[in-house]
C-alpha positions in Angstrom: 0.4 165.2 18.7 2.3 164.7 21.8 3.5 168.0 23.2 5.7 168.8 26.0 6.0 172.3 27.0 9.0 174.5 27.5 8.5 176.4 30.7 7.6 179.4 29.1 5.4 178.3 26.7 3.9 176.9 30.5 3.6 180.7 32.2 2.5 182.0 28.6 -0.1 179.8 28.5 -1.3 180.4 31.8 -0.2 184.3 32.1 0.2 186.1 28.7 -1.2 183.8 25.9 -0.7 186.7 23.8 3.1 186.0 23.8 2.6 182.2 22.6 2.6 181.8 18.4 -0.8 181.3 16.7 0.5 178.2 15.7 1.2 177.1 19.3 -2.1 178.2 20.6 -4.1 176.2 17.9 -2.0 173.4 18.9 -2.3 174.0 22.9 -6.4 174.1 22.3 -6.8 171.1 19.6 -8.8 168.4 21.8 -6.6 166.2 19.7 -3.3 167.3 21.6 -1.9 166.0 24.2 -0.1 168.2 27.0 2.8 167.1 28.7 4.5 169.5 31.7 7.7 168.1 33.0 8.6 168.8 36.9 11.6 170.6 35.6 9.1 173.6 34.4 7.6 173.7 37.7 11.0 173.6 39.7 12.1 176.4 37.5 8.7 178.6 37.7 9.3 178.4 41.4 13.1 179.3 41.3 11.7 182.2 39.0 9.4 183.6 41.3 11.2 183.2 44.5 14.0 185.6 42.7 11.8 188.3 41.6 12.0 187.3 38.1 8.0 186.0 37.8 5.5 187.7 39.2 2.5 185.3 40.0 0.3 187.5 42.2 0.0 184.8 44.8 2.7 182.0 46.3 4.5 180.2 43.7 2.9 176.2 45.4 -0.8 178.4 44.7 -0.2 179.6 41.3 1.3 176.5 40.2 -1.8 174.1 41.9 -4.2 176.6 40.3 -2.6 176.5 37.1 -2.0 172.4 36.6 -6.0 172.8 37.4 -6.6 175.2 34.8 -5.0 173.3 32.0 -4.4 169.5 32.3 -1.0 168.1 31.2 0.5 164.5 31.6 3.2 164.4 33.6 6.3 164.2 31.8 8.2 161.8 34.0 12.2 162.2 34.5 13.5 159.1 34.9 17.0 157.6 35.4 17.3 157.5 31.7 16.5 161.1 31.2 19.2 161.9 33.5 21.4 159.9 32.2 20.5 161.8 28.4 20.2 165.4 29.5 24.1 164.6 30.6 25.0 163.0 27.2 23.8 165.9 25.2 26.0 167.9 22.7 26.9 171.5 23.6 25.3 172.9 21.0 21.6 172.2 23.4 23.6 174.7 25.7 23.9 174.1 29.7 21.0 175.3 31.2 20.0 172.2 33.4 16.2 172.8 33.0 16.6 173.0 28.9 19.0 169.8 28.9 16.1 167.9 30.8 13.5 169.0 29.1 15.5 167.5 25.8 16.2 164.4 27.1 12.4 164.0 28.5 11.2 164.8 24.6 13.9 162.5 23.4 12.9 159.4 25.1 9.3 159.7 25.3 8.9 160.7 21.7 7.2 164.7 22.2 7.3 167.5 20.8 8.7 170.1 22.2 6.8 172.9 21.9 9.4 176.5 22.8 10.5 179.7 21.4 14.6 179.1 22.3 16.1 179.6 18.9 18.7 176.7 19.9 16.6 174.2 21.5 14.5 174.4 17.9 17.7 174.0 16.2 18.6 170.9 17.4 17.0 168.8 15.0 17.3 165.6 16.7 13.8 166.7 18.9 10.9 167.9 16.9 9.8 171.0 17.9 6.9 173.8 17.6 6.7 177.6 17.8 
């Protein structure tokens, strides 16, 4: 399976695995997985450490070098056409800028989005995991 992960599932990976599902951490440790991280989550990990909101012990560029060490993901590439789709989504994905990407992203390259956000999971048009 082919998962991308919402930025939380990111930092609760990496910080407080306790807060991730069993279901997600089988599915973040099977060999058979692959890991996709979007920039958006690590745009938004910085934004939410520079205002207080995430505390990473160290500089957000550190934490975030150690942590794409610590756990390999693909790069989850925005392109023009993501842009393009995290506009064209309905509503109902909400307007959070990160979220809308991060829909988009799963959309056109066919992953799995793997989050706890009751409305990304009910927008059935993205498979998702929790």
């Amino acid at each position: 399976m082919k998962l991308l992960l919402d930025t939380h599932a990111w930092i609760w990976s990496t910080l407080e695995p306790e807060r991730l599902s069993r279901r997600v951490s089988r599915a973040l440790t099977d060999p058979d997985n692959e890991l996709h991280l979007s920039p958006i989550s690590v745009w938004e990990a910085t934004l939410l450490a520079r205002r207080g909101r995430l505390d990473l012990k160290t500089t957000p560029e550190a934490w975030i070098r150690a942590a794409l060490a610590a756990s390999p993901t693909a790069l989850a590439e925005i392109s023009y056409d993501v842009a393009v789709r995290a506009v064209e989504l309905p509503d109902s994905v909400g307007r959070d800028p990160a979220d809308r990407f991060l829909v988009a992203t799963a959309m056109l390259q066919n992953l799995t989005l793997v989050t706890r956000d009751r409305r990304l999971r009910a927008f059935k048009t993205v498979p998702t995991l929790w």
